[in-house]
N, C-alpha and C positions, 0 to 999 in steps of 0.2 A: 221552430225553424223560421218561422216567416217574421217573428217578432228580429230576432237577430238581423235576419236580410236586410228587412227596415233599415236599423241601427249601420248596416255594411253602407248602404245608398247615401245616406246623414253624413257617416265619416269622410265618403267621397265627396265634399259638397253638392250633392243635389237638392235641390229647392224643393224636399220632400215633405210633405203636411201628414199631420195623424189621420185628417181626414179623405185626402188622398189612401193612405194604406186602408179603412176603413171600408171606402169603397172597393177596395181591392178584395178584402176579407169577405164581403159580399156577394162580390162575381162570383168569388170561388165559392159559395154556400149555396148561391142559385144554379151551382154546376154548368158555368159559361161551357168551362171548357173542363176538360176530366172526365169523370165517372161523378157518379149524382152524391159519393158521401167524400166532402170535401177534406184536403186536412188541416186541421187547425194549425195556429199558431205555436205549439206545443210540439206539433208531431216532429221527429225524428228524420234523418234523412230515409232512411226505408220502410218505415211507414208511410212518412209523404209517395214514394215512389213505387212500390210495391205495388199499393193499390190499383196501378195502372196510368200515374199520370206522365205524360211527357215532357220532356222539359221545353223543348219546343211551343208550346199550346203554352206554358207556362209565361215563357218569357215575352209571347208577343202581350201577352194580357195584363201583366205586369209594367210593361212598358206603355201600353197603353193607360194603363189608369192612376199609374204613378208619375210619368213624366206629359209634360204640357208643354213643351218648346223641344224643337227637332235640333233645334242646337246642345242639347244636353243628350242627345244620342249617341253619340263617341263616350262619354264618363258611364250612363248607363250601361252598355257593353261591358265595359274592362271592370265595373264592378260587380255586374251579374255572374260575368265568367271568373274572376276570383273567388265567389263564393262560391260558386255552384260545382265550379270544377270537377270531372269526374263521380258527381252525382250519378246521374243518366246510366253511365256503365258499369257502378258497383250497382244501382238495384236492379237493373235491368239484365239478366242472366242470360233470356231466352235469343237474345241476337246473336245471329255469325261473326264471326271474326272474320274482316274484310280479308278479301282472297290476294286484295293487291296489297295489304298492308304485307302479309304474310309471303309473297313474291319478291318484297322489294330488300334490293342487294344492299349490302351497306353500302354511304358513298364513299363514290374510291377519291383517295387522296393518295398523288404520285408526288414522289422525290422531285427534285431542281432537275435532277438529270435527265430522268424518264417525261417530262414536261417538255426539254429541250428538242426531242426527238420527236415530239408530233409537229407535224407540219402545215397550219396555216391556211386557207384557203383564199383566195381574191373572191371580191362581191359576186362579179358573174359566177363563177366558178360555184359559189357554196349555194346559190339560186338554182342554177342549172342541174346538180348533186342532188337537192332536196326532189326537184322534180322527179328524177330517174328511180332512187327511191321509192318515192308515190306511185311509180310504176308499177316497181318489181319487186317490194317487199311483199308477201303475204301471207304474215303470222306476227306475234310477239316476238321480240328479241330482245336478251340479255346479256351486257358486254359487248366486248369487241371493238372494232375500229372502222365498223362499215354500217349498218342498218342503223336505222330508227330505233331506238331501245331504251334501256336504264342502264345507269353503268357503262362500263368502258370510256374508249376514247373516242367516239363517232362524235361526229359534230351537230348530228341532230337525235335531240332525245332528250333524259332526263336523268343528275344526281350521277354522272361522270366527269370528266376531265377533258378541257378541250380551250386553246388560247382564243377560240372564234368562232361560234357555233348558233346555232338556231334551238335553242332552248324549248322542250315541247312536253307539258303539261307536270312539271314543277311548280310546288307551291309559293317556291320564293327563289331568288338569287342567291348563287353562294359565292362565285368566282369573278361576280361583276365583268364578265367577259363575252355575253353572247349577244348578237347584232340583231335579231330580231326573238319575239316571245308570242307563240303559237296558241294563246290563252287570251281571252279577255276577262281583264282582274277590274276590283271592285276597289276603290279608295275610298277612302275617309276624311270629310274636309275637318281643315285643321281647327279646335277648339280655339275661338277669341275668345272664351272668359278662362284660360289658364290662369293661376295665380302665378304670379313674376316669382323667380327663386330673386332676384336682386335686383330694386330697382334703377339699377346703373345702366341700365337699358334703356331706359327715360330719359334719363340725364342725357347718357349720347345722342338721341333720335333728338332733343330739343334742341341743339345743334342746329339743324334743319327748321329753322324759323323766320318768320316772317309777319311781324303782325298790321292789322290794319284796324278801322274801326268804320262797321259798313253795319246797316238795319237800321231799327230804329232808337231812339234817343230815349233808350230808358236807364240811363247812367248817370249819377251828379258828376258836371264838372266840376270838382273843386274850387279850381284856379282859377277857372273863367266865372264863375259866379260871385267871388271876393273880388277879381279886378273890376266888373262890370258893377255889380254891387257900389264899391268905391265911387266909381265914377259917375255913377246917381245919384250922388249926397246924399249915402246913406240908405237908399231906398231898395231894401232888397230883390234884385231879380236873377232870379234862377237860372242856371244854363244848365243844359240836360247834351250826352252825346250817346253815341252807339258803344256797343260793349268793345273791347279788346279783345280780336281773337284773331288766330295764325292764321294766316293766309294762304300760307303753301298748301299747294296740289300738289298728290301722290299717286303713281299708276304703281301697285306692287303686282308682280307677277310670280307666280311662287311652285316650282316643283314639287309636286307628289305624288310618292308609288314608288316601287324599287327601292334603288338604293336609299332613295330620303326617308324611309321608315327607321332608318339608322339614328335620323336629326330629327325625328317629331315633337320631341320636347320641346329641345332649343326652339326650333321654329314657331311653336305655338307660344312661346314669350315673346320672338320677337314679333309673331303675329298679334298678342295680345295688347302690347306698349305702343306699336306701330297705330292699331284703331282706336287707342288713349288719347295717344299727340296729334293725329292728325284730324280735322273737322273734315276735310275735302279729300276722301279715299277713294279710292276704284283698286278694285283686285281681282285678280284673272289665275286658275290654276291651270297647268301645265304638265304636260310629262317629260321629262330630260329635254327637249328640247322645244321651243316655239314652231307651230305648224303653221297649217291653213285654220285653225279653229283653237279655242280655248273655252272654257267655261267656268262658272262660279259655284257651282253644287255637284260634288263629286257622288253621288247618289246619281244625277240624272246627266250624268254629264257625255252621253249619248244624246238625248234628248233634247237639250236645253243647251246647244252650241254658241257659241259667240264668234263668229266670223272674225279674222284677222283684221281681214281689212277694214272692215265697219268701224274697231278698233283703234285703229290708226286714223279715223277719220273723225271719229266722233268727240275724242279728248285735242283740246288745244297744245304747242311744243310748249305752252309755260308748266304744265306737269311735270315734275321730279320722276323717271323711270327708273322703277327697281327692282330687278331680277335677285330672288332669292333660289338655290340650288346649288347641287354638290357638283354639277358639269360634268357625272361622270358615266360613260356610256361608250358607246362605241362611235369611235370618228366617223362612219357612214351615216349615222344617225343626226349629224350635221352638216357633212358634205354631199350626202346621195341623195338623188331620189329617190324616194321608195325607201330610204334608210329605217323608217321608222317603224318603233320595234311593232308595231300594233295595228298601223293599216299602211297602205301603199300611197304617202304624199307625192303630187306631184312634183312639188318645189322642196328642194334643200333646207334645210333648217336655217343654216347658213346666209342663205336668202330673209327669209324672213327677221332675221334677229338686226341683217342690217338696215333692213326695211325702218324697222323699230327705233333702233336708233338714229339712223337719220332725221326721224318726226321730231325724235324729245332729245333734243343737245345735250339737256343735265342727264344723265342715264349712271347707274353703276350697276357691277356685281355682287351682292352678298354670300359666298359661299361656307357651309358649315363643315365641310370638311378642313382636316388640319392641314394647315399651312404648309406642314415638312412633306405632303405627300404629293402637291401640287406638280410636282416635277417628274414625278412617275406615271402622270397619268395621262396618256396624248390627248384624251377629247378638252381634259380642262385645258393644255398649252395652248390648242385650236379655238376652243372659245376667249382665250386674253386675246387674244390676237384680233379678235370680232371686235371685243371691245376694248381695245385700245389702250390693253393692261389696265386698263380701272374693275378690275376686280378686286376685292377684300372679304378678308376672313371674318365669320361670324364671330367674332371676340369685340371686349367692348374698345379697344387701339384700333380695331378693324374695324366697327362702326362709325367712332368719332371720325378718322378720316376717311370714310362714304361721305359722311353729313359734311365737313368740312370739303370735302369737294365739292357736293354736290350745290355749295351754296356760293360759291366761286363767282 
């Protein structure tokens, strides 16, 4: 089993050594973690499992002594959970079958018509509603078009139907329609060593160039060596300069979480080609929209905040700004206070993003979602309009002209 696993890790490219698995083979023989008689590299999925290991105990130990860079921690994941998938619950018999798996309604999906007929709430109004609720609710509730529940049409709850709603302990979006989300979710910053499906991603970001020759003089100059050379009668002397390299500065700012788990690929290419071409990067992730804070490591990114304004102070306007995101969310969450889906900002989104661009004049939009659906979606019209219709689709027409503007 564990010789396979190896081989699973390999295929995903991870920088994995025989020796690395060895130590692994190890732990598990000096019973880190499990029960004292380990399973070999041979055992079976229920052998492995039977004996009483968990997968849990498994995978942090695994991951400890197989991977050595926390940036390999996203390919880690999605290869351990491909293979391991459903292990844990075929050998594991003696667990309950969650009470709320077995409670939960199917989700209801309503006709054009019967969608027509729910009715909307305005900001205060749907605040004021959740409040009174919090009041007078007290028990579970399923269905309907009033309490807190699963199902039905109420506008706060979870896996029903509702144009506007306050979304409350759902594992993910379905209807991309609710203004706020009563959970704090966990993201995953995006993979810079993705492999490029095409390097025409390159091509268009080198567009955005600018080179200089700045360090020190460890370069032959050709040219300068033969003319000066010449001009010595013959006597050679060498000229030396600094290398050749782009000069452009890049502020990327890039949404993740919600809807952009739709664009994680694409984005991790063009996050990948973005920290190829450019020597002078700075990047900041975001949720739908720019607040009072952003940060760089989606793990601690409670922890480890990056103030707005620091931001805005600390990078000079010769930075190229580039907002990567689907812009799509609910228009409160750009016009309101407090819009945002996840704590109560004092200022507007809206405020902030013209904050931003006012610093950095070159600024554009990268957005991954398709072009043809740009017009159905009010919060993306609301943010072209922030940015001064320089927004563009993540295609490579839609690159090359970001870079072609941007270089204006």
């Amino acid at each position: 089993m564990l010789l396979d696993f190896f081989y699973t890790l390999r295929s995903a490219k991870l920088p994995v050594s025989v020796k690395e698995y060895l130590t692994l083979l190890e732990a598990l023989k000096k019973g880190v973690v499990g029960p004292n008689s380990a399973p070999s590299e041979t055992d079976t999925f229920n052998e492995a499992y039977s004996s009483g290991y968990k997968i849990d105990d498994f995978y942090y130990l695994s991951r400890t002594t197989l991977v050595k860079d926390e940036k390999h921690y996203d390919k880690f994941d999605r290869a351990f959970a491909a293979y391991f998938k459903g292990v844990e619950m075929i050998a594991d018999f003696t667990k309950e079958i969650p009470l709320e798996w077995l409670r939960k309604n199917l989700e209801l999906n309503l006709n054009p018509e019967e969608l027509a007929k729910i009715q909307k709430m305005g900001w205060d109004e749907l605040m004021e509603t959740l409040k009174k609720r919090f009041e007078e609710q007290k028990e579970r509730h399923e269905g309907g078009s009033k309490w807190i529940g699963t199902g039905g049409t109420s506008p706060f709850g979870a896996y029903g139907q509702n144009p506007q709603g306050i979304r409350i302990g759902q594992d993910k979006g379905r209807n991309k329609s609710a203004v706020k989300v009563w959970d704090q979710r966990a993201y995953k910053d995006y993979d810079d060593t993705q492999e490029l499906g095409t390097r025409n991603i390159k091509v268009a970001l080198r567009r955005l160039r600018k080179f200089a020759r700045e360090g020190h003089e460890d370069e032959l100059d050709l040219d300068e060596t033969i003319s000066r050379t010449a001009a010595n009668a013959g006597y050679l002397d060498i000229k030396m300069r600094p290398e050749r390299h782009n000069n452009v500065k890049v502020l990327l700012l890039m949404d993740v979480g919600g809807t952009m788990d739709e664009h994680i690929a694409r984005v991790e290419e063009l996050f990948s080609a973005t920290k190829t071409e450019f020597k002078h990067l700075e990047f900041y992730y975001f949720h739908n929209c720019v607040y009072d804070f952003m940060w760089k490591n989606n793990r601690r990114r409670f922890a480890e905040k990056f103030n707005t304004w620091d931001i805005l102070r600390k990078y000079n306007k010769d930075y190229k700004l580039i907002f990567v995101g689907d812009a799509t969310m609910s228009p409160y969450e750009i016009l309101q206070p407090g819009g945002s889906v996840e704590y109560n900002n004092e200022e507007a989104g809206a405020e902030w993003l013209q904050r931003l661009i006012s610093t950095f004049p070159k600024f554009a939009w990268i957005n991954p979602e398709p072009q043809g659906v740009w017009q159905y979606r009010q919060s993306i019209s609301v943010i072209q309009q922030i940015m001064q219709q320089k927004m563009y689709p993540l295609t490579l027409k839609g690159l090359e002209e970001a870079m072609r503007h941007l270089t204006k």
